[in-house]
C-alpha positions as CSV (number, residue, x, y, z in Angstrom):
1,X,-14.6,9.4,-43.6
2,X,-11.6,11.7,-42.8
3,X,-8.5,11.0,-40.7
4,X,-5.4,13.5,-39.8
5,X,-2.2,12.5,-38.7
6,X,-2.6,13.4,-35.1
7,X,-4.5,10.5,-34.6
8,X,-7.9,12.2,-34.9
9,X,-10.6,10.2,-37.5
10,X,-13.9,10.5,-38.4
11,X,-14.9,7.2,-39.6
12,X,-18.7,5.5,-40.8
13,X,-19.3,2.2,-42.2
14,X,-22.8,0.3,-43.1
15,X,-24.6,-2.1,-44.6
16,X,-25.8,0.9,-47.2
17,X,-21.4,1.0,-48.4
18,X,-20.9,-2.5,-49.0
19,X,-18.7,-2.3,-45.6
20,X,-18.7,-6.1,-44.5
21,X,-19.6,-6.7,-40.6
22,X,-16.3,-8.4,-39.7
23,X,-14.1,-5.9,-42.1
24,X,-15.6,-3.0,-39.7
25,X,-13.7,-3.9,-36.5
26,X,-10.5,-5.4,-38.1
27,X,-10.1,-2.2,-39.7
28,X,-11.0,-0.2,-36.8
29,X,-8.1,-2.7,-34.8
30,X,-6.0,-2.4,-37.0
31,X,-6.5,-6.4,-38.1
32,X,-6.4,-7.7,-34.4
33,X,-9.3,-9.9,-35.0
34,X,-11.5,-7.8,-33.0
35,X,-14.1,-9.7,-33.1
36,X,-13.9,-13.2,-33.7
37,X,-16.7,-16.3,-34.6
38,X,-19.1,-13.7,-35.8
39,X,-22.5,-14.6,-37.0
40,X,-24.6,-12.2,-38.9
41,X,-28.2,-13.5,-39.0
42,X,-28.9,-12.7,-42.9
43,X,-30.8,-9.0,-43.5
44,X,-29.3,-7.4,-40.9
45,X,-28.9,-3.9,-40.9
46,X,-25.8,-1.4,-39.1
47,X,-24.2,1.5,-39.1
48,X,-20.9,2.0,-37.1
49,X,-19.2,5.5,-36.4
50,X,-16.5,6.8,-34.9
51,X,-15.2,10.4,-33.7
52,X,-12.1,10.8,-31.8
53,X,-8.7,10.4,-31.7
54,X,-5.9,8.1,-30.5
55,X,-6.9,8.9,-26.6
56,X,-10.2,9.2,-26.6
57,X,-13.3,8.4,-29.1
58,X,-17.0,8.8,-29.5
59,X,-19.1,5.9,-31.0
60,X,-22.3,4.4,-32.3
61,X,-23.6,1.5,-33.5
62,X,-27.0,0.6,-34.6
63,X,-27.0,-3.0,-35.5
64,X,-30.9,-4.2,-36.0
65,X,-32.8,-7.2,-37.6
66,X,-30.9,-10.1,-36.2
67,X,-28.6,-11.6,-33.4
68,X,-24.7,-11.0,-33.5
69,X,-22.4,-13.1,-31.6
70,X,-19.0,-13.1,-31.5
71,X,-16.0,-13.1,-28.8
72,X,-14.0,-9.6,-28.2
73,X,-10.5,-10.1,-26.7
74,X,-8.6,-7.6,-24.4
75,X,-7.8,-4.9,-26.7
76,X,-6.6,-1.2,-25.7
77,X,-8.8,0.6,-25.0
78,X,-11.8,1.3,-21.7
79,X,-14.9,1.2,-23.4
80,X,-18.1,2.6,-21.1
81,X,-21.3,2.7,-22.8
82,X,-25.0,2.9,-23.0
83,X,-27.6,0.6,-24.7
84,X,-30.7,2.6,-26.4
85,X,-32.4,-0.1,-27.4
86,X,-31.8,-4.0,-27.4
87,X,-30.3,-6.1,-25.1
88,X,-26.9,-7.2,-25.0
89,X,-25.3,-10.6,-23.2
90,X,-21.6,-10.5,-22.3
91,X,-20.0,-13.9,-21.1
92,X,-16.8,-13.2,-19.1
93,X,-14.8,-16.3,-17.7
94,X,-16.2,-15.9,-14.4
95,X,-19.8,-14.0,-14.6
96,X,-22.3,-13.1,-17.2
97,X,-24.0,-9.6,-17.2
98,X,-26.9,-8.9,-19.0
99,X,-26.9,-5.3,-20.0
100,X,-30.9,-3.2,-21.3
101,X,-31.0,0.1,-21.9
102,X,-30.6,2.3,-19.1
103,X,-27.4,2.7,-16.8
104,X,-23.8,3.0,-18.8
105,X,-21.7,0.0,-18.2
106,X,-17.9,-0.5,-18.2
107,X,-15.9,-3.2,-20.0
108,X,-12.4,-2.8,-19.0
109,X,-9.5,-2.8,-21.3
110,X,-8.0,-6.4,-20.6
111,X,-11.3,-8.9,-19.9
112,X,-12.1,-10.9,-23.0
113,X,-15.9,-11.6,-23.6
114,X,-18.3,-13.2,-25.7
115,X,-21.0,-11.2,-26.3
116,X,-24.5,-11.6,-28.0
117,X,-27.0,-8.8,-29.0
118,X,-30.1,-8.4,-30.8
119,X,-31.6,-5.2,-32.1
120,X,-28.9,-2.8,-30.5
121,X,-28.7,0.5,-30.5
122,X,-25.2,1.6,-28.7
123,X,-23.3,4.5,-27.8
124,X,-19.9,4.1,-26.4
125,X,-17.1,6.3,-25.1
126,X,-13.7,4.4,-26.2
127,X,-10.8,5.8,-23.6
128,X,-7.3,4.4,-24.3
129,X,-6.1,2.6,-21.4
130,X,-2.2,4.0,-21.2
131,X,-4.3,8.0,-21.2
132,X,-6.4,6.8,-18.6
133,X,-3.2,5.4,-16.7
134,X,-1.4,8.7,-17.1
135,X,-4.5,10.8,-16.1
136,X,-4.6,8.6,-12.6
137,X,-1.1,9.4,-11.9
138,X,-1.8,13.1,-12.3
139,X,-5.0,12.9,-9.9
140,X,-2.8,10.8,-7.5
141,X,-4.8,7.4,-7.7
142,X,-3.2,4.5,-6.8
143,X,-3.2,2.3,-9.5
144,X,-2.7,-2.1,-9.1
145,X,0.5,-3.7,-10.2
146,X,-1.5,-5.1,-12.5
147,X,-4.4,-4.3,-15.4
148,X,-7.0,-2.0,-14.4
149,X,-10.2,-3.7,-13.9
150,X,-13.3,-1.4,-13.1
151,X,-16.6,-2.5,-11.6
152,X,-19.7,-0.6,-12.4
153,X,-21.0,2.3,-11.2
154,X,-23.1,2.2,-8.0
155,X,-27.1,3.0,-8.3
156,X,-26.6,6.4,-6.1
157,X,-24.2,7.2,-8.2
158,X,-25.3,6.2,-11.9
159,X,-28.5,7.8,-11.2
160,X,-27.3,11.2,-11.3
161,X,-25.3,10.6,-15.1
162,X,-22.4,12.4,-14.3
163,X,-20.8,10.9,-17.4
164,X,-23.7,11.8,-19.6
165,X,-24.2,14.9,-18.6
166,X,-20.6,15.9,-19.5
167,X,-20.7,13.9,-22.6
168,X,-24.1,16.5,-23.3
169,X,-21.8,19.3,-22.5
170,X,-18.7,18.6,-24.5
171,X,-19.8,16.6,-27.3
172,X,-20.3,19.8,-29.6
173,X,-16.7,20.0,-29.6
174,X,-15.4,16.3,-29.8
175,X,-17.6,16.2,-32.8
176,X,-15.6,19.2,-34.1
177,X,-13.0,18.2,-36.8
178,X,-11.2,21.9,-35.8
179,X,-10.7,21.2,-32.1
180,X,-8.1,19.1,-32.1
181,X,-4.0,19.0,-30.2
182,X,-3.8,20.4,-26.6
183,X,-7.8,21.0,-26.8
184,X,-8.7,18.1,-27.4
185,X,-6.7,16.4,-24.8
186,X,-7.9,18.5,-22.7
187,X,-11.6,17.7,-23.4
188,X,-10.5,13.9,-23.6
189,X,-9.2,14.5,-20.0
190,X,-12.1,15.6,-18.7
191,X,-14.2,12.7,-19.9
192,X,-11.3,10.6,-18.3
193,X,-11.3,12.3,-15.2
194,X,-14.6,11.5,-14.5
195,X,-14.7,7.8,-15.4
196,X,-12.0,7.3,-12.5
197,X,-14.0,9.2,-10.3
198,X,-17.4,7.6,-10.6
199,X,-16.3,4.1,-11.6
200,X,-14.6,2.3,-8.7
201,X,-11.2,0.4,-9.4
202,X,-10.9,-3.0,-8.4
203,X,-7.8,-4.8,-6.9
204,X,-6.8,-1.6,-5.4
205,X,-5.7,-1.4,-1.1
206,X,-7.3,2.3,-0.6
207,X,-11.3,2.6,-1.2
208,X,-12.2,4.1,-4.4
209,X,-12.9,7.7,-4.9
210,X,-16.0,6.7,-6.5
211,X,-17.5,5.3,-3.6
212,X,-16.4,7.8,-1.7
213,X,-18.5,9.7,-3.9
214,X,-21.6,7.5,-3.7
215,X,-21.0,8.0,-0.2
216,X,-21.5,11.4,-0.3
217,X,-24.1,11.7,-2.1
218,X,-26.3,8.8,-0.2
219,X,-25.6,11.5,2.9
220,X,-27.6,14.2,1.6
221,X,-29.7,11.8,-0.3
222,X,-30.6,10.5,3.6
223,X,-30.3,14.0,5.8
224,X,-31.5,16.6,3.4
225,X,-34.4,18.0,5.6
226,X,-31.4,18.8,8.3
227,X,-29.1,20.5,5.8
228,X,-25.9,19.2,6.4
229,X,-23.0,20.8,6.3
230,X,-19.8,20.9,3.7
231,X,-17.9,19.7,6.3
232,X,-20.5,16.7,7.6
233,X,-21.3,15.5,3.9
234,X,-17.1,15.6,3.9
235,X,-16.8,13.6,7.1
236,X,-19.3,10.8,6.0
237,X,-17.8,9.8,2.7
238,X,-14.3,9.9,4.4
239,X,-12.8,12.8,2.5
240,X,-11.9,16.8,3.3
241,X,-13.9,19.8,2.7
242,X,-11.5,20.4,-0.7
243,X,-11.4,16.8,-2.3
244,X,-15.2,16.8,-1.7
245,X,-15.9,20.1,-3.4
246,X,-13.6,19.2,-6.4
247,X,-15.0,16.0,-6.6
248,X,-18.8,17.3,-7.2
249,X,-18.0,20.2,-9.7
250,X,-15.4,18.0,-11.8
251,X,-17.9,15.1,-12.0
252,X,-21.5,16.5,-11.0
253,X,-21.0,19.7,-12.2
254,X,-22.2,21.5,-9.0
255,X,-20.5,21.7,-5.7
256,X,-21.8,20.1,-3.0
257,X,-24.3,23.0,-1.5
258,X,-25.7,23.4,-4.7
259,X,-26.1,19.9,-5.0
260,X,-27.9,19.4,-1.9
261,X,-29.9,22.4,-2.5
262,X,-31.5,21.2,-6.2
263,X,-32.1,18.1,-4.1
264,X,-34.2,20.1,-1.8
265,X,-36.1,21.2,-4.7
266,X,-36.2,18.1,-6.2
267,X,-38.1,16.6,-3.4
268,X,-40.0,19.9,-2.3
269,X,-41.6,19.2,-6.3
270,X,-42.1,15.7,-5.7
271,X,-44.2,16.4,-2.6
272,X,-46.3,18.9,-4.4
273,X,-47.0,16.6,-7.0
274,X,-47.7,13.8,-5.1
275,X,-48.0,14.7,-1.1
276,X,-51.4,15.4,0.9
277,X,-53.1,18.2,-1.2
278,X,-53.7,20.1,2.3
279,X,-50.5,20.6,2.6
280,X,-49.8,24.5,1.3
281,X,-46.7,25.5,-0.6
282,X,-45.4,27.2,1.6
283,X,-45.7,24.3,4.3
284,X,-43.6,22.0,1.8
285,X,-41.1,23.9,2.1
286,X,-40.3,25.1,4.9
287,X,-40.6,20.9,5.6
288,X,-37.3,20.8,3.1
289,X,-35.1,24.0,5.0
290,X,-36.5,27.0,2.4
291,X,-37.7,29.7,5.0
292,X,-37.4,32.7,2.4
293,X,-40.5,32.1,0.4
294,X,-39.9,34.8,-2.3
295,X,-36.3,33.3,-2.4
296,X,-37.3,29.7,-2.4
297,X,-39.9,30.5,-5.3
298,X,-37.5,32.2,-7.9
299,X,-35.2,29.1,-7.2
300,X,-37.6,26.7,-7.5
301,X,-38.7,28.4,-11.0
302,X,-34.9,28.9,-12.1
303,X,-34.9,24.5,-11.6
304,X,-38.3,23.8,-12.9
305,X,-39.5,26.5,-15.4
306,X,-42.6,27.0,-13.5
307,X,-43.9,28.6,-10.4
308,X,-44.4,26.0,-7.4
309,X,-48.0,27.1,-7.4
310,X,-48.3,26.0,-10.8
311,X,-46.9,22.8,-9.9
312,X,-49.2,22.7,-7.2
313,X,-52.0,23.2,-9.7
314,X,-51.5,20.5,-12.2
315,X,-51.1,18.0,-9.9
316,X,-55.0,18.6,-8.7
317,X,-55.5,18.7,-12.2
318,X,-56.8,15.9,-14.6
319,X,-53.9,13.2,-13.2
320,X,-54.9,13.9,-9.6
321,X,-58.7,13.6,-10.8
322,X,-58.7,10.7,-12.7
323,X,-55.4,9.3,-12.6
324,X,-54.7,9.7,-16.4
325,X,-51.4,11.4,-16.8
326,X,-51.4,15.5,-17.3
327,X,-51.6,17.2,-20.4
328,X,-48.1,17.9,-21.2
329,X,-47.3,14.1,-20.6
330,X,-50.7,13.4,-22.9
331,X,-48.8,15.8,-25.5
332,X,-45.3,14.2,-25.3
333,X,-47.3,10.2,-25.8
334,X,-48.9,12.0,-28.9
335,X,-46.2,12.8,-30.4
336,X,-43.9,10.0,-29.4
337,X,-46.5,7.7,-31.2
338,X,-46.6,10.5,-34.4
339,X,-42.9,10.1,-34.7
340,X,-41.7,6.8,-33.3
341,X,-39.7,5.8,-36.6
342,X,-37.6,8.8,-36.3
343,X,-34.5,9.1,-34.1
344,X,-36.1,10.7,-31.3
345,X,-34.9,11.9,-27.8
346,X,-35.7,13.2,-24.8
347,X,-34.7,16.5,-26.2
348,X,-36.9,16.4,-29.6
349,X,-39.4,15.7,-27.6
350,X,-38.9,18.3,-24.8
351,X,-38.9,20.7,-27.4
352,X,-42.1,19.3,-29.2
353,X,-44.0,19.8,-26.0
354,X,-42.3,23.7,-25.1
355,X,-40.5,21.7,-22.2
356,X,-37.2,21.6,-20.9
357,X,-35.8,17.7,-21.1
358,X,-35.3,17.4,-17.5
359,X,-38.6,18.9,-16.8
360,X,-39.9,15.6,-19.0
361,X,-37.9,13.3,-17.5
362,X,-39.4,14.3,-14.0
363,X,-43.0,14.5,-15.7
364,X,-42.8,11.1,-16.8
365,X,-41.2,9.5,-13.9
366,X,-44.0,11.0,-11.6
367,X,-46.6,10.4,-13.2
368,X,-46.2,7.5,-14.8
369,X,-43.5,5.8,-13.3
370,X,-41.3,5.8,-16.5
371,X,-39.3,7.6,-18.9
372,X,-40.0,9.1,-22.2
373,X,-37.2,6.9,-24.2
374,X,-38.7,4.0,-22.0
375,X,-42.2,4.9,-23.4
376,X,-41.0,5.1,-26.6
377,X,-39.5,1.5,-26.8
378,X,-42.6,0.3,-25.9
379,X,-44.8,1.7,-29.1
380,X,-41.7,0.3,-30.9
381,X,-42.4,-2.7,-29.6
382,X,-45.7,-2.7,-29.6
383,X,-45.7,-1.6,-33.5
384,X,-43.3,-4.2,-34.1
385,X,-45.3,-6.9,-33.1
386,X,-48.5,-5.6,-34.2
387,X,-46.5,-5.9,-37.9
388,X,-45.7,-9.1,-37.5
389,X,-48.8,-10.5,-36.8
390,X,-50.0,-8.9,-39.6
391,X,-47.4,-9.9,-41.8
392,X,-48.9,-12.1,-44.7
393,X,-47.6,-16.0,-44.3
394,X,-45.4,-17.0,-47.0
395,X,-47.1,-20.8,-47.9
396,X,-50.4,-19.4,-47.6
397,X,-49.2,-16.6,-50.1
398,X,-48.0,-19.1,-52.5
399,X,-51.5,-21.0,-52.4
């Protein structure tokens, strides 16, 4: 482990050091009682790191073989997160949320929780709350008298990761012990930026930017045959032409024309792979506003890594035959079930399969209604209880 005295620390602590469960968080809190009431079920296995500095941090946890339980009081920090595996029950004073793997949640700074998990595999983006206060003043966000309490990201809106896709973009660098001072604040920044903008502030008189965002997006989501304009998309989530484009690039990464074109794409695919088989290519696309069919096919291959033609193809192919997924999906099961004790994802297997990730994602999704981490939970599970029903029983052992 290695700290500086900026504030920046790269910490680790496991079951494998000797670290004990409880020691991990008072140490990380500086002996705040962190977690408190904590029951480790005996056998249990973690590993807990952390990357980042006084504004901003980066961690994991693994915790399998058990349940933990315990009660987390407000502390300082935002902390938005993602389950890979497990499931995860948090008890607030007035609700209880129940939190699979999937779409990121936020547990704001000041709401104290009980929580209880069982084979968990988390990552979580820690973001001090006093940095995240002093980014909202620079943005111009009006901010309650009081603590800032988030709700969660709407479905329109935590579909398209924004936060995870810049977390895939800058994490290089956060995990780099040399980027630290005025770049790293700025990198923290960015990650903060983006959390106001897509998670929508509670106990605030104005309506959130983030739903203003949704809002946008649910527009071209709703009119993209008709190609709406800048200003229109602007108009129906309420904000100008400029706060609209720096909303998308600063959070989406595109602006909003470019959004609403891979959306085209996106659904001009979708048709292909799954629409009337009479229908030609150049039909499909022309449905979806591409009239320049030498334009609209370098595009569509720029997005997809393969001709629409091609896409064309393998749907009539051995899915659209016999209603068994397509090779490349046939290749990425293979190897999921090969390799499902190592620490996959989408990208490993992407890669295994001469795919790009997103390519994958959309593979699985159409043509099999899930996801390739989604698929691989299930062989865990599935192995997982075919062990256990194998496993010899104890008293008949002894006889």
């Amino acid at each position: 482990m290695s700290t500086s005295s900026n504030g920046f620390r790269r910490l680790r602590f496991s079951d494998e050091d000797g670290t004990d469960y409880d020691a991990i968080f008072s140490s990380e809190y500086r002996g705040s009682e962190f977690f408190t009431e904590t029951r480790v079920a005996p056998g249990t296995r973690y590993e807990y790191t952390v990357v980042g500095d006084d504004d901003l941090s980066l961690r994991t946890m693994r915790a399998t073989g058990g349940r933990r339980s315990g009660v987390i009081g407000p502390r300082a920090d935002h902390v938005v997160f993602w389950l890979s595996q497990g499931t995860l029950e948090m008890h607030f004073a007035d609700r209880v949320r129940v939190v699979r793997p999937g779409a990121p949640y936020i547990a704001s700074a000041s709401e104290a929780y009980r929580f209880e998990s069982e084979e968990t595999i988390y990552n979580g983006v820690h973001v001090a709350d006093r940095f995240l206060r002093t980014v909202a003043r620079e943005l111009g966000y009006r901010q309650p008298d009081g603590p800032l309490l988030f709700a969660q990201q709407d479905e329109v809106v935590a579909r398209r990761e924004p936060l995870r896709r810049l977390l895939r973009e800058l994490t290089p660098a956060l995990l780099d012990d040399r980027v630290q001072g005025a770049m790293r604040t700025a990198l923290n920044r960015r990650l903060a930026v983006v959390v106001l903008d897509t998670f929508p502030l509670r106990d605030v008189d104005d309506v959130p930017l983030a739903n203003r965002l949704r809002d946008a997006i649910r527009h071209i989501e709703d009119h993209a045959r008709e190609r709406p304009s800048v200003g229109a998309i602007a108009a129906a989530a309420g904000l100008g032409e400029r706060s609209l484009q720096d909303v998308f690039v600063r959070t989406l990464g595109v602006t909003p024309s470019r959004f609403l074109r891979d959306h085209r794409l996106d659904e001009v695919r979708r048709q292909l792979l799954h629409g009337d088989t009479t229908d030609g290519v150049i039909d499909v696309a022309r449905c979806w506003g591409f009239t320049n069919a030498g334009r609209f096919a370098a595009t569509y291959r720029e997005r997809f890594g393969e001709s629409p033609g091609e896409t064309r193809t393998a749907a009539r192919g051995p899915q659209g035959a016999t209603g068994e997924p397509s090779a490349r999906v046939r290749q990425a099961m293979t190897f999921i079930t090969e390799h499902a004790e190592d620490p996959l994802t989408v990208q490993t297997i992407a890669d295994a399969v001469g795919v790009r990730p997103r390519r994958l994602q959309q593979l699985f999704q159409d043509e099999c209604g899930t996801t390739p981490m989604a698929h691989l939970r299930a062989v865990r599970a599935t192995a997982a209880a075919r062990a256990e029903r194998n496993a010899p029983d104890e008293i008949g052992d002894e006889r």
